[in-house]
Backbone as XML, in Angstrom:
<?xml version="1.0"?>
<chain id="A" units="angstrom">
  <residue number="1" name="UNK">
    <atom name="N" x="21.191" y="5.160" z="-21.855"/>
    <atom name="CA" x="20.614" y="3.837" z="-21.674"/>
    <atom name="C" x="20.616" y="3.428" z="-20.209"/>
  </residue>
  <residue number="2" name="UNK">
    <atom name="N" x="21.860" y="3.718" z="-19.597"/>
    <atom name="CA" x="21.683" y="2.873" z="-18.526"/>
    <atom name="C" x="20.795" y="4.012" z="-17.399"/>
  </residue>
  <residue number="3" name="UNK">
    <atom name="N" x="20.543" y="5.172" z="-17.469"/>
    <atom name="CA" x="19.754" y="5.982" z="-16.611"/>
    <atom name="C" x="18.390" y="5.312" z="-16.692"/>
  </residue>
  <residue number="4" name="UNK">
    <atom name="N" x="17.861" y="5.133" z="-17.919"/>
    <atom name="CA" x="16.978" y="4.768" z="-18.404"/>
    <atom name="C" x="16.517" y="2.981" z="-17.764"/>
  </residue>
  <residue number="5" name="UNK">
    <atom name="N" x="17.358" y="2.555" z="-17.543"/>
    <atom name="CA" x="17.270" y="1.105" z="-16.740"/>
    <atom name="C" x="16.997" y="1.261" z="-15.582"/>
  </residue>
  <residue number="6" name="UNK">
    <atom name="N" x="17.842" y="2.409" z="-14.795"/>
    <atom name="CA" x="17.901" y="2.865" z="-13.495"/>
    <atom name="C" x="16.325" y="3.483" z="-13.240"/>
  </residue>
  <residue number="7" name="UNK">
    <atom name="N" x="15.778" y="3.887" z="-14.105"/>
    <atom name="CA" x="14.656" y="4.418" z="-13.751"/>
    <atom name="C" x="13.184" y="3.462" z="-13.336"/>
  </residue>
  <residue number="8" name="UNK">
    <atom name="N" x="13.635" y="2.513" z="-13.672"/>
    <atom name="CA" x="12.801" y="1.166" z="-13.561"/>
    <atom name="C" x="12.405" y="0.738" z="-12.451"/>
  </residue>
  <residue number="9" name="UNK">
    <atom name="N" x="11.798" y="-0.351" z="-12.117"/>
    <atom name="CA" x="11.357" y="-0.793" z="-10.498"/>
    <atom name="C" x="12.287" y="-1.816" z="-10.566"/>
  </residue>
  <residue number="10" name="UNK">
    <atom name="N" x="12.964" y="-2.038" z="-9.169"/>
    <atom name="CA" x="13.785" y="-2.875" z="-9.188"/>
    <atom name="C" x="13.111" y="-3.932" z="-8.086"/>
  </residue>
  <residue number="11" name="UNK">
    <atom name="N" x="13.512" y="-5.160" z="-8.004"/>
    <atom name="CA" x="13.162" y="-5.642" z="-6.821"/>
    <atom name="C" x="14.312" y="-6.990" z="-6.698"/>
  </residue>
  <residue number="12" name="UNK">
    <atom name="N" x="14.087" y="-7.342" z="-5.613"/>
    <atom name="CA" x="15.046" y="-9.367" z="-5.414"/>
    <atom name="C" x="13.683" y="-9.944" z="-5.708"/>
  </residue>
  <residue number="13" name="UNK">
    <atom name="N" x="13.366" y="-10.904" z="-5.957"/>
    <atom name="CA" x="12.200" y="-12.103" z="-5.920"/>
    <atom name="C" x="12.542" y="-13.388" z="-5.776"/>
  </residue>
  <residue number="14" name="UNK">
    <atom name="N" x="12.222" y="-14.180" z="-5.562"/>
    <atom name="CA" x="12.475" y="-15.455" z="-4.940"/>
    <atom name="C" x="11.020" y="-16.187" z="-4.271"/>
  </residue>
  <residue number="15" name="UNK">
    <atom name="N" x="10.976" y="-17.702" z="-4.507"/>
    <atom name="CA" x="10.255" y="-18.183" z="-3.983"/>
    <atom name="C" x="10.351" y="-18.916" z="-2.641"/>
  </residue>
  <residue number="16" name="UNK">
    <atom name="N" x="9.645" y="-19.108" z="-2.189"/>
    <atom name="CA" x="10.225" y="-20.290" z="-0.489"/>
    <atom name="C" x="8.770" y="-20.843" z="-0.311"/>
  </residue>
  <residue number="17" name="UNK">
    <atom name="N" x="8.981" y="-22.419" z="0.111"/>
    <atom name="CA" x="8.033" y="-23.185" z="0.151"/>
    <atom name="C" x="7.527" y="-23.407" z="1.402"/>
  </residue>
  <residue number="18" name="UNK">
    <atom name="N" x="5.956" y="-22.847" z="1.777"/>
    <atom name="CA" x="5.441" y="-22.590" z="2.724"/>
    <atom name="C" x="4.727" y="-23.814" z="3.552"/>
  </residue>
  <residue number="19" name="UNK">
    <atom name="N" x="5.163" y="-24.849" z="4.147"/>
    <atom name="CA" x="4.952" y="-26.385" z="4.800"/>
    <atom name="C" x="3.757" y="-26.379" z="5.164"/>
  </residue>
  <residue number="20" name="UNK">
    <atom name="N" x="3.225" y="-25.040" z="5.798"/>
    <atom name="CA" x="1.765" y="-25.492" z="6.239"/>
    <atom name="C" x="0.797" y="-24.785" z="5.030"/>
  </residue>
  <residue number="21" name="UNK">
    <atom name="N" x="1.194" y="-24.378" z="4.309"/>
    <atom name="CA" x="-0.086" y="-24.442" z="2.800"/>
    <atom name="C" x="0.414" y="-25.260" z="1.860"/>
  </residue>
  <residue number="22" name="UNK">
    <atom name="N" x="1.028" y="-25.812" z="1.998"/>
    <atom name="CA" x="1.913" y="-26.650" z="0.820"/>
    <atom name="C" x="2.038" y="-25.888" z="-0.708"/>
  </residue>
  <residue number="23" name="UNK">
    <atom name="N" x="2.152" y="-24.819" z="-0.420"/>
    <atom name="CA" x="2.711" y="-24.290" z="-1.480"/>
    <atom name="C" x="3.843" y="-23.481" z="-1.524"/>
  </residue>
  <residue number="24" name="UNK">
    <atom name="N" x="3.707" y="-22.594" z="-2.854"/>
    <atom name="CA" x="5.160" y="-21.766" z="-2.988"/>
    <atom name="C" x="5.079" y="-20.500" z="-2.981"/>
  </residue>
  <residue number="25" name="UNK">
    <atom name="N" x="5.696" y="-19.398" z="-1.742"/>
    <atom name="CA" x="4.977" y="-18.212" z="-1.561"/>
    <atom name="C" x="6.141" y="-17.461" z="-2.529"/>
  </residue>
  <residue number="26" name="UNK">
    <atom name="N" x="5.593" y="-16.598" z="-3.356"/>
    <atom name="CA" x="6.109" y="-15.494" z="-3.665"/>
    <atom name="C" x="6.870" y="-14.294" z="-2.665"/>
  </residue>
  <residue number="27" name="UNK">
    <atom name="N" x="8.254" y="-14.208" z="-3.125"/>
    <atom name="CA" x="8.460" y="-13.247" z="-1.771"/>
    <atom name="C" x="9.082" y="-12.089" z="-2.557"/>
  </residue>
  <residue number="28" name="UNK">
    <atom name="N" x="8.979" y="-10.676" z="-2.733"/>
    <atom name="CA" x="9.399" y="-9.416" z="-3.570"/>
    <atom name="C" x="10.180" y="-8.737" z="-2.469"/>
  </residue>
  <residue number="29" name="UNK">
    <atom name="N" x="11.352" y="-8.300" z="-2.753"/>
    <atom name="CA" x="11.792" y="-7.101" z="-1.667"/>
    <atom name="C" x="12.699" y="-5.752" z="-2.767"/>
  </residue>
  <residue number="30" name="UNK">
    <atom name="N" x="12.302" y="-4.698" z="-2.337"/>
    <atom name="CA" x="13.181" y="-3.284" z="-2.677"/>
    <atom name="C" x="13.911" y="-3.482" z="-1.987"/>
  </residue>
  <residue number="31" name="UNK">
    <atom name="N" x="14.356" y="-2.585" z="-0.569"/>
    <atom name="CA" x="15.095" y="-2.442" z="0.593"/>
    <atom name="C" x="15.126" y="-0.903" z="-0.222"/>
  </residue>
  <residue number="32" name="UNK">
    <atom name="N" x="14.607" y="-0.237" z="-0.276"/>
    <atom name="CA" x="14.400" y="1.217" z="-0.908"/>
    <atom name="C" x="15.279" y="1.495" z="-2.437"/>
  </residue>
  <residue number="33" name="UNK">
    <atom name="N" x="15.437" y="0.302" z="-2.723"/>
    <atom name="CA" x="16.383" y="0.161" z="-4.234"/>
    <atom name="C" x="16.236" y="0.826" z="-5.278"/>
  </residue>
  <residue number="34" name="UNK">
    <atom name="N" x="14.966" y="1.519" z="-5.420"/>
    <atom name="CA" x="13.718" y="2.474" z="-6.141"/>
    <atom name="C" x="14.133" y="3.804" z="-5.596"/>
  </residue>
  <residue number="35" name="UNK">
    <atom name="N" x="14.561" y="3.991" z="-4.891"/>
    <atom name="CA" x="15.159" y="5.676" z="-4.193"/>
    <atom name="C" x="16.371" y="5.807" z="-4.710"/>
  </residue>
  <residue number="36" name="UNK">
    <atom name="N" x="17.287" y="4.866" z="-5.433"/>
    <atom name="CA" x="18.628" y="5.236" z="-5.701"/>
    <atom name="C" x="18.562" y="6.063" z="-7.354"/>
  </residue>
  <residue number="37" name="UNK">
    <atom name="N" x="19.191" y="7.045" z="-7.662"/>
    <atom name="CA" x="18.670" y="7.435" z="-9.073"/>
    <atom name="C" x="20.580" y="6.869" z="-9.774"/>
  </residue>
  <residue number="38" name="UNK">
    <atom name="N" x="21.169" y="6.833" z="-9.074"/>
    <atom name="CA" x="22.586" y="6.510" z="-10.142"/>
    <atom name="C" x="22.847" y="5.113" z="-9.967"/>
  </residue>
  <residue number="39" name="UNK">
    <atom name="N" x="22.938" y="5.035" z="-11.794"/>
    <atom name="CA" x="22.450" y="3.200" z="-12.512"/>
    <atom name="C" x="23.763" y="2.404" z="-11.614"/>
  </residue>
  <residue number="40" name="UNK">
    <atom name="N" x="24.878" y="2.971" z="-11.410"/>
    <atom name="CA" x="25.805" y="2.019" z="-10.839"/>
    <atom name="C" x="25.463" y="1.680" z="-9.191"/>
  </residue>
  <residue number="41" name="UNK">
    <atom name="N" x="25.158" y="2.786" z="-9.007"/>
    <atom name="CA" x="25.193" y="2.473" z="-7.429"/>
    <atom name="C" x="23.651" y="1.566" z="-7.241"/>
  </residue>
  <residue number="42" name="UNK">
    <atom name="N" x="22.847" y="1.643" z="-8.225"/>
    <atom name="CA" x="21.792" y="0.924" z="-7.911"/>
    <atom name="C" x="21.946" y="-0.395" z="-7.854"/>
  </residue>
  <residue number="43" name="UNK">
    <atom name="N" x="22.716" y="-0.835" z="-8.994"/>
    <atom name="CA" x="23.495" y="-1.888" z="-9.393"/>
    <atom name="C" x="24.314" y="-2.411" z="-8.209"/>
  </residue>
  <residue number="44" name="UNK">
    <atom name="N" x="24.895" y="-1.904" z="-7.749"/>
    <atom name="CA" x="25.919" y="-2.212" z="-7.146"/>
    <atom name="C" x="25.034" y="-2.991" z="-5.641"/>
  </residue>
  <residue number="45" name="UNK">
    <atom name="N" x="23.738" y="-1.961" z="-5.335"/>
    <atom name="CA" x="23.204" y="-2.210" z="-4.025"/>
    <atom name="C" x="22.428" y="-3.692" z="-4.554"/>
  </residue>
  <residue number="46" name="UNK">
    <atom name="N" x="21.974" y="-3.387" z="-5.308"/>
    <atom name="CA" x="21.078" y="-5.052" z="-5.930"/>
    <atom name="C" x="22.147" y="-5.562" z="-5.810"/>
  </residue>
  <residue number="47" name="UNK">
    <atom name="N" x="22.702" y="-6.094" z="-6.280"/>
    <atom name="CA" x="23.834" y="-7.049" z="-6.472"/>
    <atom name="C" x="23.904" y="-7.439" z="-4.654"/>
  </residue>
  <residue number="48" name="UNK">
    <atom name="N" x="24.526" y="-6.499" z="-3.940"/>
    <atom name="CA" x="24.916" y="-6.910" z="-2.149"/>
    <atom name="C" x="23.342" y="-7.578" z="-1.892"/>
  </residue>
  <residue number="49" name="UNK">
    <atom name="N" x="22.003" y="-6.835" z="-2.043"/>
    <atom name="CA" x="21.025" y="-7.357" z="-1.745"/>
    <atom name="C" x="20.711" y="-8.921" z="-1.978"/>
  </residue>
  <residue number="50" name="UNK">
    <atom name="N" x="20.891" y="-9.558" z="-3.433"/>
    <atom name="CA" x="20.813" y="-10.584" z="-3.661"/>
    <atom name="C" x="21.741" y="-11.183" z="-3.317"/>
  </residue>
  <residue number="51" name="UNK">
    <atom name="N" x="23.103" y="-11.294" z="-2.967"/>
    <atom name="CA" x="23.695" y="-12.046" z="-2.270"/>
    <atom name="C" x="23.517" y="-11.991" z="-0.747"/>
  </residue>
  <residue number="52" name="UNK">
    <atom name="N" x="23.156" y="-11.211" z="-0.359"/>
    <atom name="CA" x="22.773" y="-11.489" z="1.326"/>
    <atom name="C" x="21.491" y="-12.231" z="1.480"/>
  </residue>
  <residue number="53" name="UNK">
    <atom name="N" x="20.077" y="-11.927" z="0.744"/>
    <atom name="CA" x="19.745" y="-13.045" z="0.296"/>
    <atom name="C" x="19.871" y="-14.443" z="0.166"/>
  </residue>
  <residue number="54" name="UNK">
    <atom name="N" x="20.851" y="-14.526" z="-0.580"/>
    <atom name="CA" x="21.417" y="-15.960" z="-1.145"/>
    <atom name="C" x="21.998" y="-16.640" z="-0.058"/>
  </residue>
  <residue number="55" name="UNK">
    <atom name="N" x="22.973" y="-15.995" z="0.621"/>
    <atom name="CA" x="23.994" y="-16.294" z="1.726"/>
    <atom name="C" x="22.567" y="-16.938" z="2.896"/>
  </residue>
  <residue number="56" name="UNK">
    <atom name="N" x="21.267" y="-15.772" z="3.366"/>
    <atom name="CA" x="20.682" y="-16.096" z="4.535"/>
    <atom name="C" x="19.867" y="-17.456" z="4.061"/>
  </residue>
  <residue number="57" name="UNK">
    <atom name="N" x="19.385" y="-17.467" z="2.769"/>
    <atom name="CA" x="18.826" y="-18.843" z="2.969"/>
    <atom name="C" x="19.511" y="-19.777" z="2.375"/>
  </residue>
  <residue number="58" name="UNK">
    <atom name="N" x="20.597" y="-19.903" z="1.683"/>
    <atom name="CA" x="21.354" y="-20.996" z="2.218"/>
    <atom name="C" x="21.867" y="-21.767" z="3.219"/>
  </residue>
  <residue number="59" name="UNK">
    <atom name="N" x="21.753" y="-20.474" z="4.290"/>
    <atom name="CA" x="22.046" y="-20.857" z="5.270"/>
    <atom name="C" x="20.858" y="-21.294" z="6.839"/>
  </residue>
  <residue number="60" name="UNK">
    <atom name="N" x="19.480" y="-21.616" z="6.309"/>
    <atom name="CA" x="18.370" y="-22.055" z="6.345"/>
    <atom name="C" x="17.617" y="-21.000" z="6.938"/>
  </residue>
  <residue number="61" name="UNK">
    <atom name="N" x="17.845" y="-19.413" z="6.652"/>
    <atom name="CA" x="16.782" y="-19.008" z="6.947"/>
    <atom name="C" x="15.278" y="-19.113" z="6.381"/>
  </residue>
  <residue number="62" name="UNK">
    <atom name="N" x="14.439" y="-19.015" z="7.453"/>
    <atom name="CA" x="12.878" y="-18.873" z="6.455"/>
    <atom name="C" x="12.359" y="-17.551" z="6.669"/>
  </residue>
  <residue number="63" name="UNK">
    <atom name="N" x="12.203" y="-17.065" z="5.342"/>
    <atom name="CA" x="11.272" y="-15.800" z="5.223"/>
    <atom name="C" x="10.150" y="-15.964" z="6.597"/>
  </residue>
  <residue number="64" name="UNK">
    <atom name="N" x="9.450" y="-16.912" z="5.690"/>
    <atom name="CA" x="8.550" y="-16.899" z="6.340"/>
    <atom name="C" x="7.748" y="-16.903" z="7.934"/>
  </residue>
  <residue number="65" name="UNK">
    <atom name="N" x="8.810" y="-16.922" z="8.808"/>
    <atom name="CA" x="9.118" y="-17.077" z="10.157"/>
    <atom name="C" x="9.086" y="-15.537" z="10.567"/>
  </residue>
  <residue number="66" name="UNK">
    <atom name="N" x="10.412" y="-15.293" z="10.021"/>
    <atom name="CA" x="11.269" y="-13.829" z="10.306"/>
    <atom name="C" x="11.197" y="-13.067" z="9.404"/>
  </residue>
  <residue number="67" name="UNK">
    <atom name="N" x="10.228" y="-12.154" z="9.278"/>
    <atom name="CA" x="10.017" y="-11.044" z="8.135"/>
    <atom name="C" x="10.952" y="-9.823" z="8.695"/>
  </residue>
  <residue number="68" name="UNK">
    <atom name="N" x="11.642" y="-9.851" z="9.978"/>
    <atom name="CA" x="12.120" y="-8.222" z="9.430"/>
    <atom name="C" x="13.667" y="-7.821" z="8.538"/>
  </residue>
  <residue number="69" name="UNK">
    <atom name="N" x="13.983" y="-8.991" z="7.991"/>
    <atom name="CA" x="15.023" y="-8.540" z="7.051"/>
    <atom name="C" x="14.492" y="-8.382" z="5.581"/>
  </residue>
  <residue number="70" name="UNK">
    <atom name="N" x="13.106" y="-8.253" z="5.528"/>
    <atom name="CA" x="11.989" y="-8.105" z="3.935"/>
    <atom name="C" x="12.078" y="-6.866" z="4.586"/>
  </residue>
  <residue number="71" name="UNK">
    <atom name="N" x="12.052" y="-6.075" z="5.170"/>
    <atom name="CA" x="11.508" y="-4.340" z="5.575"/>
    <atom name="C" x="12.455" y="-3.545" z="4.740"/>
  </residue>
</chain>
């Protein structure tokens, strides 16, 4: 089962609200999360991904400014 999860597309997603279109941009990132084939360690890297994530725009980063931590 869980290989079988691992084999999946993984991604972070999140939205952030773009001031000069007044809307809400969709933002997708891997960070090559799709290259890992063992379910824990994939796990394990999602997991750090979405909290660094979490941590940078809490702490007011904008995607949308600074794209090279989406690469």
């Amino acid at each position: 089962m869980e290989k079988e999860v691992a084999k999946q597309s993984w991604y972070v997603e999140f939205f952030f609200h773009n001031a000069a279109e007044e809307r809400m941009e969709r933002i997708r990132v891997t960070r090559k999360l799709n290259r890992i084939k063992d379910p824990r360690q994939k796990l394990k890297n999602f997991n750090n991904l979405c909290e660094a994530y979490r941590i940078a725009l809490e702490g007011g980063w904008n995607p949308l400014m600074s794209m090279p931590m989406l690469d």
